[in-house]
BALOBA-1460 file (C-alpha; in Angstrom, 3 decimals):
// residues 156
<rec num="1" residu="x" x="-18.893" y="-3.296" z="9.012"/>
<rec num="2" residu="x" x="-16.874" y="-3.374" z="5.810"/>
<rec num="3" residu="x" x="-16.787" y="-1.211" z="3.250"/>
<rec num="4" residu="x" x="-18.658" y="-2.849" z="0.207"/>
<rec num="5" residu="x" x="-21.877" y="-3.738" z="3.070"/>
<rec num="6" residu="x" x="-21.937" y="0.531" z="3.171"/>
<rec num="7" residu="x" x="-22.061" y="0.117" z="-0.973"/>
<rec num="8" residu="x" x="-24.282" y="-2.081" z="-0.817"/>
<rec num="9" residu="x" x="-26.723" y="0.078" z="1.368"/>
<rec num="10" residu="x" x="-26.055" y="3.412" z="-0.176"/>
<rec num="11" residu="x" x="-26.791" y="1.494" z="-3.975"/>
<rec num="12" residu="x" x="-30.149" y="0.023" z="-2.648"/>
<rec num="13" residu="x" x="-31.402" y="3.203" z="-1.206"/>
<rec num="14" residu="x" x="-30.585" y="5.068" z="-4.183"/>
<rec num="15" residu="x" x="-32.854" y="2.487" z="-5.928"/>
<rec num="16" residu="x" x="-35.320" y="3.167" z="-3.966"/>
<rec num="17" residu="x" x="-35.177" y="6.945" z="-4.307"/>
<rec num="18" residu="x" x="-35.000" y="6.320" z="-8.178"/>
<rec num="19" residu="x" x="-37.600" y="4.138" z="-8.196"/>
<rec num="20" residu="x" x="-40.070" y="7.127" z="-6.552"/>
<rec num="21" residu="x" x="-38.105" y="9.215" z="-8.816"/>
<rec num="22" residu="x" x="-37.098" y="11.503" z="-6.107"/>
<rec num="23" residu="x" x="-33.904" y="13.654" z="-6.636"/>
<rec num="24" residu="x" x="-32.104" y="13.058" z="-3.334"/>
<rec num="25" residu="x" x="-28.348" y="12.229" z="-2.576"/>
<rec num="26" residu="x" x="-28.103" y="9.145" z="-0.189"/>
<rec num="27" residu="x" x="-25.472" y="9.513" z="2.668"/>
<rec num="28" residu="x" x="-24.711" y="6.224" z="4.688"/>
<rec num="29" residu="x" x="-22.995" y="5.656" z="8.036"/>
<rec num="30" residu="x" x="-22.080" y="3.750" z="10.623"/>
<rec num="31" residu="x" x="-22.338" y="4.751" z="13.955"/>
<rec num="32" residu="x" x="-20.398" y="3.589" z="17.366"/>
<rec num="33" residu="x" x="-23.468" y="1.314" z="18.175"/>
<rec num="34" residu="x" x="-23.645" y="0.342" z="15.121"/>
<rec num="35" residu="x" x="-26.642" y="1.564" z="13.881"/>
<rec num="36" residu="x" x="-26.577" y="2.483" z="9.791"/>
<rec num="37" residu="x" x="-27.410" y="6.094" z="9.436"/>
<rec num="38" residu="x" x="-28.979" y="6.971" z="6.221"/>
<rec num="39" residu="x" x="-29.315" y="10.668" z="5.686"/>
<rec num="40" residu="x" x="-31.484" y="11.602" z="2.061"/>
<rec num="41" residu="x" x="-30.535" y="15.164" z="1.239"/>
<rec num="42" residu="x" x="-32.344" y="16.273" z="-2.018"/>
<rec num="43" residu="x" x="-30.028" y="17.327" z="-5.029"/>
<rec num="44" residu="x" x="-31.117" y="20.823" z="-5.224"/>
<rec num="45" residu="x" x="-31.413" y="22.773" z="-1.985"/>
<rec num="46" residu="x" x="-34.391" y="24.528" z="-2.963"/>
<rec num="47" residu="x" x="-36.294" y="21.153" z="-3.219"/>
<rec num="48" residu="x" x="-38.140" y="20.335" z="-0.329"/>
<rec num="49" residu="x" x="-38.402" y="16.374" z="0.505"/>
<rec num="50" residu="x" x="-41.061" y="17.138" z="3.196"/>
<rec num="51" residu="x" x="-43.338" y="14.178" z="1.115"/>
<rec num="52" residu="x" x="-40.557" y="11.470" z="1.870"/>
<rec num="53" residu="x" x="-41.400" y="13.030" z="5.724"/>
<rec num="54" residu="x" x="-44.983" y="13.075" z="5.715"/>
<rec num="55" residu="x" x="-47.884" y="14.017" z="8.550"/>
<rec num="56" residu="x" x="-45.385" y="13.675" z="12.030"/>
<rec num="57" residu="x" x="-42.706" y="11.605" z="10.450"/>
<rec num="58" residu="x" x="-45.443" y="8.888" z="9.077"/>
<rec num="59" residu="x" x="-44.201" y="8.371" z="5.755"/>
<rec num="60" residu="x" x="-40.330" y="8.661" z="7.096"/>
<rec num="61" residu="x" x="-40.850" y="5.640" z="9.324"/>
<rec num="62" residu="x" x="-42.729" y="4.050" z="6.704"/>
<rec num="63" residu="x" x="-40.027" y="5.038" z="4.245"/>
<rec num="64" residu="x" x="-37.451" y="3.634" z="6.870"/>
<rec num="65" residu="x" x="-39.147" y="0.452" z="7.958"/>
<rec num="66" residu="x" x="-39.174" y="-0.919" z="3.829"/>
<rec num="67" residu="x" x="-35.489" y="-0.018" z="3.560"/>
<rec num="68" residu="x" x="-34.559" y="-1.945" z="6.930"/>
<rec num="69" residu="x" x="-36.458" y="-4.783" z="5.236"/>
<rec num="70" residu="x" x="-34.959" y="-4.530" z="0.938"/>
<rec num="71" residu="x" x="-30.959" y="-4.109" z="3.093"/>
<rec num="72" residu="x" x="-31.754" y="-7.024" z="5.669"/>
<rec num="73" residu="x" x="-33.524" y="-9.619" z="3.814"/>
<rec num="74" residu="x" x="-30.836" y="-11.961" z="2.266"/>
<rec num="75" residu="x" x="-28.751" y="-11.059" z="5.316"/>
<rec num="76" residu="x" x="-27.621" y="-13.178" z="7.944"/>
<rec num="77" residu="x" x="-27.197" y="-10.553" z="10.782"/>
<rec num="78" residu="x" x="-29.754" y="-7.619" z="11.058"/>
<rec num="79" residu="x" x="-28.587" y="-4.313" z="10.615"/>
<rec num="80" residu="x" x="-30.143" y="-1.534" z="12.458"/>
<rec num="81" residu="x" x="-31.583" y="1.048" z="10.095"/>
<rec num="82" residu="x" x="-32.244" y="4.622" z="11.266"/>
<rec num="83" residu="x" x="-33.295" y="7.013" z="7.974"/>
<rec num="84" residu="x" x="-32.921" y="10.810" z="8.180"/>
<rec num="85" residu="x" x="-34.446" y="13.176" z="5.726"/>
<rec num="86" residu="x" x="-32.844" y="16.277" z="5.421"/>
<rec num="87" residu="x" x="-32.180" y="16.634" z="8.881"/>
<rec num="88" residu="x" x="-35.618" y="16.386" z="10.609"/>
<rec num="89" residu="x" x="-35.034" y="13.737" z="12.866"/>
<rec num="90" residu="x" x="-32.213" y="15.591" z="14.369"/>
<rec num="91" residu="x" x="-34.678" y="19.043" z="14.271"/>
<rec num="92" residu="x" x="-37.812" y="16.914" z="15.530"/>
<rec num="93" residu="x" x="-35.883" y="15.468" z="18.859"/>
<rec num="94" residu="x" x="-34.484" y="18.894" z="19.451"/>
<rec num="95" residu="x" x="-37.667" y="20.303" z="19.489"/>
<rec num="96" residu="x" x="-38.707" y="17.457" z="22.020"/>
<rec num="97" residu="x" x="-36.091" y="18.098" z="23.925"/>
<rec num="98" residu="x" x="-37.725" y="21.996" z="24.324"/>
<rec num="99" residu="x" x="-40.936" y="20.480" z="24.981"/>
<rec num="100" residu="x" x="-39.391" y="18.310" z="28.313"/>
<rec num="101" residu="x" x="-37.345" y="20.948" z="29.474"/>
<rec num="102" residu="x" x="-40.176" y="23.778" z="29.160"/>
<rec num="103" residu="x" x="-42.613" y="21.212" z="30.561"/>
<rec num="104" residu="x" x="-40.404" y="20.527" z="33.909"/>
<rec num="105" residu="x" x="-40.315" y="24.650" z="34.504"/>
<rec num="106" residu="x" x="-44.157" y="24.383" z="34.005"/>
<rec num="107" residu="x" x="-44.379" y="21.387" z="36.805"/>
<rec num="108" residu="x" x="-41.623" y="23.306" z="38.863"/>
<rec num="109" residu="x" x="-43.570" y="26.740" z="38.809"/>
<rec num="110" residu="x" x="-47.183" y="24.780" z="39.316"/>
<rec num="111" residu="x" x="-45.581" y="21.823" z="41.846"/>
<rec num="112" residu="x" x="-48.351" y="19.755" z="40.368"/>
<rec num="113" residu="x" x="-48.319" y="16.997" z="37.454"/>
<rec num="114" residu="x" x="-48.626" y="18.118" z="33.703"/>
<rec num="115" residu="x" x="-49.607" y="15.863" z="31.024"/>
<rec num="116" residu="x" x="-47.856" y="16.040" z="27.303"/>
<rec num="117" residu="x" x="-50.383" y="15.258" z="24.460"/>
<rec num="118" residu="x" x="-49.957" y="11.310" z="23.206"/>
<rec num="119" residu="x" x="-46.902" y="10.633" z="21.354"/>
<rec num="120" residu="x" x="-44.932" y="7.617" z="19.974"/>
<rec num="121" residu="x" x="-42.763" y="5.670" z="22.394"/>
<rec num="122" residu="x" x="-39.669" y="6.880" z="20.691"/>
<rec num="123" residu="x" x="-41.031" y="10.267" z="21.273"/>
<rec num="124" residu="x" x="-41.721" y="9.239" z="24.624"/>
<rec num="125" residu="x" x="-38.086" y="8.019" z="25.220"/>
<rec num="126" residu="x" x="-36.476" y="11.206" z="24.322"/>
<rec num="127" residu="x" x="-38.592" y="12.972" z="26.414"/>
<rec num="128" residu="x" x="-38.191" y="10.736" z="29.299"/>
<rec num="129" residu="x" x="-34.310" y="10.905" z="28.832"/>
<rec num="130" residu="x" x="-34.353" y="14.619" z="29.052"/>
<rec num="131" residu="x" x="-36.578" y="14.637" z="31.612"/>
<rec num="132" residu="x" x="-34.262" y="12.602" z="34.316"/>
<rec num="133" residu="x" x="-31.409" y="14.756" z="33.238"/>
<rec num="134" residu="x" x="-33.172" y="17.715" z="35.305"/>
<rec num="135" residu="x" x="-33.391" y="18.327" z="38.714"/>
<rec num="136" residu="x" x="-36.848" y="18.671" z="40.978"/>
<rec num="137" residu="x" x="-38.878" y="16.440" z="38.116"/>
<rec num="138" residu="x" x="-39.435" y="12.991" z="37.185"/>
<rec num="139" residu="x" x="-41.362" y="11.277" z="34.404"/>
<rec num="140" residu="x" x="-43.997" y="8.732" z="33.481"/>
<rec num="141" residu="x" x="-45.915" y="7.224" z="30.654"/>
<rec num="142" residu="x" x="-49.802" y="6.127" z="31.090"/>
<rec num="143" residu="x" x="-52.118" y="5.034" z="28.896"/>
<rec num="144" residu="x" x="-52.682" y="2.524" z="26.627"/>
<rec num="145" residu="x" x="-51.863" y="2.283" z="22.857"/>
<rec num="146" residu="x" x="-52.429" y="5.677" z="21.000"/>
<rec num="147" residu="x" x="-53.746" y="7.046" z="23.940"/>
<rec num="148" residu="x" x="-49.968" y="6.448" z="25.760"/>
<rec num="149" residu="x" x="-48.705" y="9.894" z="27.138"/>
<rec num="150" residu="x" x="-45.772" y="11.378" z="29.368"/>
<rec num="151" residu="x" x="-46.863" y="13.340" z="32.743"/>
<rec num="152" residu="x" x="-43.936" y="14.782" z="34.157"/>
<rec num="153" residu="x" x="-44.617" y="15.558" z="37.894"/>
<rec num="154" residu="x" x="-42.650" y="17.319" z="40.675"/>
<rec num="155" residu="x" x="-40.188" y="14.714" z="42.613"/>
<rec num="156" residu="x" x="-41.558" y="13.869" z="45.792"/>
């Protein structure tokens, strides 16, 4: 990806930031998969930017679904978009992470199934990718729609 495309992106999301007249510093890159990273740190540290967040990362996916749209719709090729604010994303998977490793000691100690609370299939992903990283456990998701959980039972 050149140079000016990254421009182009950080100029558009800074729009957007002005636009809700939010004081936040736009930081755009490109990863190995290429994926475009967009990490919104506010100006003044003592700011919080938890609004742009919202109730579980609503308004953040919300927030990062119309940017995918404004940098992708004169475009030929679709750019993956993944927005950060201030870190959460990388906080809110971490703390996933927790949940599926303290979860598989809880199904280890119990050798029976436990059930997580419903969650969003990304959420659902990290957990299962945790999950098959340990020994003695192994995942699933049931349910349907909103109801869709993870039970992580003991490997047969």
């Amino acid at each position: 990806m050149d140079t000016q495309t990254v421009t182009d992106i950080q100029k558009i999301t800074a729009d957007l930031l002005s636009h809700l007249e939010v004081a936040a510093e736009p930081v755009v890159e490109v990863d190995e998969s290429e994926v475009i990273k967009i990490n919104i740190t506010p100006e003044q540290p003592e700011e919080g930017l938890g609004f742009l967040i919202g109730y579980h990362g609503e308004t953040l996916k919300s927030l990062q679904a119309i940017l995918a749209l404004m940098i992708n719709r004169e475009r030929e090729e679709w750019f993956r978009i993944a927005v950060d604010v201030d870190g959460y994303r990388l906080r809110h998977e971490e703390s996933l992470r927790s949940l599926a490793r303290r979860t598989a000691e809880k199904t280890l100690f119990l050798k029976e199934p436990v059930e997580l609370s419903p969650m969003s299939a990304s959420d659902r992903r990290i957990i299962h990718l945790q999950i098959a990283q340990l020994k003695g456990v192994m995942s699933e998701s049931t349910g349907e729609g909103w109801e869709r959980r993870v039970i992580v039972k003991p490997e047969a």
